[in-house]
C-alpha positions as CSV (number, residue, x, y, z in Angstrom):
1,X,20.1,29.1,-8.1
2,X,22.3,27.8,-10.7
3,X,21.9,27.0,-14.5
4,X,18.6,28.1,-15.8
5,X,16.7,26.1,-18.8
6,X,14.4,27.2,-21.3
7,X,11.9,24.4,-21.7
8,X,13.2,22.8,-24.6
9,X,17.0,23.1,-23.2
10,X,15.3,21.1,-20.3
11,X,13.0,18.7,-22.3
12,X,15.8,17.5,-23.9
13,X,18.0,17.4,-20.4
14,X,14.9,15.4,-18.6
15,X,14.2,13.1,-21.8
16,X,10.4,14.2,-22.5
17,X,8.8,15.8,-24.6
18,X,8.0,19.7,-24.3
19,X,4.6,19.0,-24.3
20,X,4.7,16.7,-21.3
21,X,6.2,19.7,-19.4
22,X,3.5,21.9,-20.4
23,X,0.8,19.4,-18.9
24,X,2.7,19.2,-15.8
25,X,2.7,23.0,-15.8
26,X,-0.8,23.5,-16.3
27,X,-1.5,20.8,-13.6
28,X,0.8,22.6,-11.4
29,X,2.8,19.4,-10.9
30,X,6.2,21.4,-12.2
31,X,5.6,25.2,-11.8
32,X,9.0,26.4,-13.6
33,X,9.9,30.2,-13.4
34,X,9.0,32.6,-15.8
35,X,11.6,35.4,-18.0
36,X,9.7,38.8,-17.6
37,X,8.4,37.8,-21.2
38,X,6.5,34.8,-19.9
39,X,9.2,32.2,-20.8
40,X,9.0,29.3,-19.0
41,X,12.8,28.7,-16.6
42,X,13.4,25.7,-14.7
43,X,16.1,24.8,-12.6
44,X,17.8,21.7,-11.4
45,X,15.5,21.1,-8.2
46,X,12.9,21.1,-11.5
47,X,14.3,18.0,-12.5
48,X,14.4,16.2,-9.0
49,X,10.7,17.1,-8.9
50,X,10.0,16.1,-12.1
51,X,12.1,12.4,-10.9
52,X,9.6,11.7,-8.3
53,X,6.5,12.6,-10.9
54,X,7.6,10.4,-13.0
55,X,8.4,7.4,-10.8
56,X,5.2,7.7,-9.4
57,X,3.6,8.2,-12.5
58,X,5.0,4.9,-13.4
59,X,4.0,2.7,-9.8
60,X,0.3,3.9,-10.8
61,X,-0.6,6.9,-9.1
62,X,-2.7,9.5,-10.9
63,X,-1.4,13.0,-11.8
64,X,-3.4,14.4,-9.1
65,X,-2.6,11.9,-6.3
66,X,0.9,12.8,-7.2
67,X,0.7,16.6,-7.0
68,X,-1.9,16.6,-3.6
69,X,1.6,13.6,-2.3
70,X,4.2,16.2,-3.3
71,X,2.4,19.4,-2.4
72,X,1.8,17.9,1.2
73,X,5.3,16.3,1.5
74,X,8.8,18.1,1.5
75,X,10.2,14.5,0.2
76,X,13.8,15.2,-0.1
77,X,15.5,13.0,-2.9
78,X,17.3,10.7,-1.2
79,X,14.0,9.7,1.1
80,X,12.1,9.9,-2.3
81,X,14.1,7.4,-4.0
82,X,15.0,5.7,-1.3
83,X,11.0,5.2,-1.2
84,X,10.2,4.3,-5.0
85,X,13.1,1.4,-5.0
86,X,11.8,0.1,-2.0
87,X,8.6,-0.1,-3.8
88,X,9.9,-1.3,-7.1
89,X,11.7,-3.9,-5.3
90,X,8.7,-5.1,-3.8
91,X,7.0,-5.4,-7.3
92,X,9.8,-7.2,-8.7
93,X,9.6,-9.8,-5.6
94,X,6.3,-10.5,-6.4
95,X,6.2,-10.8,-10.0
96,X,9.3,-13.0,-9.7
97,X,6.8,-15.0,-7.5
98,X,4.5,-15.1,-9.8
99,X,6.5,-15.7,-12.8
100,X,8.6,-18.8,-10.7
101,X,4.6,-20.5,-9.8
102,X,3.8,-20.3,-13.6
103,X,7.0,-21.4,-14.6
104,X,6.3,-24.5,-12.2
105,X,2.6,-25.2,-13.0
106,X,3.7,-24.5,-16.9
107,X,7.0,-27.1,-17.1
108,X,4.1,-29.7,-14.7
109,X,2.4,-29.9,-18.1
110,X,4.9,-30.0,-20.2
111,X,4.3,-34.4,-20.2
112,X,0.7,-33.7,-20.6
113,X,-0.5,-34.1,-17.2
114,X,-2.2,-31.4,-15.3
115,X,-0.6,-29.5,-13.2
116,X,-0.6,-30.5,-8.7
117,X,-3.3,-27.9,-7.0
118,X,-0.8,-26.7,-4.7
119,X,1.0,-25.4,-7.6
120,X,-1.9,-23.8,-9.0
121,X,-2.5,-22.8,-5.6
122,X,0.6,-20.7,-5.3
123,X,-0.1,-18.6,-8.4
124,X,-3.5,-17.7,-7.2
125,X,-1.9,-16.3,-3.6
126,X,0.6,-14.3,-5.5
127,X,-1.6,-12.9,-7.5
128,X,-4.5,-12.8,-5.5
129,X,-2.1,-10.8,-2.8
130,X,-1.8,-8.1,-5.8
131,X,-5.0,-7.8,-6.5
132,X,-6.4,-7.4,-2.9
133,X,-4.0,-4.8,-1.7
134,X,-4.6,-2.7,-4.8
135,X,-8.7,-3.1,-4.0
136,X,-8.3,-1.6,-0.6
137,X,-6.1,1.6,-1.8
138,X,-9.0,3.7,-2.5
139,X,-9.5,3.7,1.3
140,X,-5.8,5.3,2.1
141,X,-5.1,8.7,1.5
142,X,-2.1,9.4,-0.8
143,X,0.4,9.3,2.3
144,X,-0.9,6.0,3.4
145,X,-0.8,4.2,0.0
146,X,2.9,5.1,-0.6
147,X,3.5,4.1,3.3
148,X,1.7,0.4,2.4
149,X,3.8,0.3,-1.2
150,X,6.7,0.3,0.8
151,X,5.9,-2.5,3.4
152,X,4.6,-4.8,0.9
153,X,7.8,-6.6,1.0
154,X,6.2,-7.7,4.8
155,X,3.6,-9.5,3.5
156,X,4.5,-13.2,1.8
157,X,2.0,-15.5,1.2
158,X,3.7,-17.7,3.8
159,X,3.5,-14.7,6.2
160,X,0.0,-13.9,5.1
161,X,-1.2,-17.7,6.0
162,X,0.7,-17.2,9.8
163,X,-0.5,-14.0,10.3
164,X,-4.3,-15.4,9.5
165,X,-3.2,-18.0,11.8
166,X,-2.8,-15.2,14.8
167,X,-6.4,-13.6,13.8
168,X,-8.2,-16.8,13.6
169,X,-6.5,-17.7,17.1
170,X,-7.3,-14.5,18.7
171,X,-11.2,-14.6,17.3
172,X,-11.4,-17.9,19.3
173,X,-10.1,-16.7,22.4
174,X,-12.2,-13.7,22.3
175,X,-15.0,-15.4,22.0
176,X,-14.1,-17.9,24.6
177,X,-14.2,-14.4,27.1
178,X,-17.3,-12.6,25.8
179,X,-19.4,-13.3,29.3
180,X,-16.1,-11.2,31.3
181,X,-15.0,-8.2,32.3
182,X,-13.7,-6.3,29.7
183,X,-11.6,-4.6,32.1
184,X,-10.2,-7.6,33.6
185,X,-7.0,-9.5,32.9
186,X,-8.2,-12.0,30.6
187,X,-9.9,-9.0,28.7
188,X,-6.4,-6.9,28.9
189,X,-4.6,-10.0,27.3
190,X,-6.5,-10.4,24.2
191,X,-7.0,-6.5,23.7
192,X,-2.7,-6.6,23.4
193,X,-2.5,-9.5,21.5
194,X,-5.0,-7.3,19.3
195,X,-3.1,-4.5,19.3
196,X,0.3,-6.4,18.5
197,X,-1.2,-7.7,15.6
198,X,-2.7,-4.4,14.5
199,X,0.2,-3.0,14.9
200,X,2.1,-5.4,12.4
201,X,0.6,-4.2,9.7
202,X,0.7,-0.4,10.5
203,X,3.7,-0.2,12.4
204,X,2.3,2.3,14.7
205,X,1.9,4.8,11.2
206,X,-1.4,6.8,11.8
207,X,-1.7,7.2,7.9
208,X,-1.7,3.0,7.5
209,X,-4.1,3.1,10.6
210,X,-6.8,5.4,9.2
211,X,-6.7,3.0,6.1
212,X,-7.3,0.0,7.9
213,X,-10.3,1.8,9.9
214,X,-11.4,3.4,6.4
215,X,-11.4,-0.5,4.8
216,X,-13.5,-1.9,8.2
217,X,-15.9,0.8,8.2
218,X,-17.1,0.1,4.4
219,X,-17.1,-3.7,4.9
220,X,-21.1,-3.5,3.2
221,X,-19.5,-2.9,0.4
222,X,-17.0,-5.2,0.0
223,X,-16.0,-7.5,-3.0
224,X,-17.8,-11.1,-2.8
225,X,-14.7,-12.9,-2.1
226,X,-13.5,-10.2,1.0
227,X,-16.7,-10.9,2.4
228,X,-16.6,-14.4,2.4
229,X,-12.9,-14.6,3.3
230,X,-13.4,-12.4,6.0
231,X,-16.6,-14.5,7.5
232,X,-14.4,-15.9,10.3
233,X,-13.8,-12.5,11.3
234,X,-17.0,-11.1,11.0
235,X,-18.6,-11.6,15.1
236,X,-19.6,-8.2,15.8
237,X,-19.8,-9.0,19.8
238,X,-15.8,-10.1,19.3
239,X,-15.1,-6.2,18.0
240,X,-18.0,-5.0,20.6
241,X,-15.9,-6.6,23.2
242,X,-12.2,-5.2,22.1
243,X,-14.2,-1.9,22.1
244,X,-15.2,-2.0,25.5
245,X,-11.5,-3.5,26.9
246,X,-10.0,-0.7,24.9
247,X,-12.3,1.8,26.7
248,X,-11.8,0.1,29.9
249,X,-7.9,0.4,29.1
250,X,-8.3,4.2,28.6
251,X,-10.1,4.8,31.7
């Protein structure tokens, strides 16, 4: 097992306080070992644990997210950090975006004149991009919003605008085919396209899949601006229509 630590051997090793580690104990985040006197022991794989608590901890996830993440996940620490700098990295892309727009739009008025819309533009994307994605989290379970963290770095305003492109594209076509077969070829075509561009965003992960059904299903009770962004998208006989070719696919 290796060197054992009484708490405040192993407060001082991990950098927090002993009280911290007793709230993780009695949220069962960090379960330590106990002397036959009730002393709390705890052990380097205490401290890899207590790593990935903390670096959640500090990407936003509640205490309990974290401990229902780790309790259902045997992350092993290389996949664990491996994971939190992927998702650390993609924070600092996009604050660097957003700091680079304001920097722009701020030296624009430096001579007094108002800043060009497309810079102005640009700063609401980036940040718009933020706030979005963290809106639709409370649809994903804990698996899924790690798994969407960690492909954020996918999803550039400039790939955003292409990617509404495809939707908008595929929408018309759809529509263009609503008096067909859904089980013939021109139905078939649009259903891949579909699926193609379904699967760019979840990679095939049925954790990021359930999320996106989760969000779709609860679209009553979106924000103003989803709704109204998501008008173009919002012909129930187009998703009526991919139902029925996907049905037709299965059959």
């Amino acid at each position: 097992m290796g060197k054992l630590y009484r708490v405040q051997e192993f407060a001082e090793l991990a950098g927090l306080t002993v009280r911290a580690l007793h709230h993780y104990d009695r949220l069962g985040l960090l379960k330590p070992s106990r002397t036959e006197n009730g002393y709390r022991l705890y052990a380097v794989r205490d401290l890899e644990r207590l790593e990935q608590i903390v670096a959640l901890k500090f990407l936003g996830l509640p205490l309990k997210q974290i401990k229902h993440l780790l309790d259902r996940n045997s992350f092993g620490l290389h996949d664990a950090l491996r994971l939190q700098r992927s998702i650390l990295e993609q924070k600092r892309r996009l604050l660097d975006s957003a700091l680079d727009a304001i920097a722009k739009a701020e030296h624009a008025t430096e001579s007094g004149k108002a800043p060009d819309a497309a810079l102005l533009k640009n700063i609401i994307e980036v940040i718009e991009m933020q706030n979005n994605t963290d809106w639709m989290m409370k649809y994903y379970s804990d698996e899924g919003k790690a798994k969407v963290e960690a492909r954020r770095h996918l999803w550039s305003p400039e790939k955003q605008e292409v990617w509404s492109k495809q939707w908008s594209d595929l929408f018309r076509d759809v529509e263009a085919i609503l008096d067909q077969d859904p089980a013939g070829e021109a139905a078939q075509s649009v259903l891949a396209r579909w699926t193609e561009l379904v699967e760019g965003f979840t990679a095939g992960d049925p954790d990021i899949a359930a999320g996106v059904r989760n969000v779709h299903a609860d679209a009553a009770n979106w924000p103003a601006d989803m709704r109204e962004n998501m008008k173009p998208f919002s012909n129930k006989k187009v998703w009526e229509f991919i139902h029925k070719a996907r049905a037709a696919r299965k059959t």
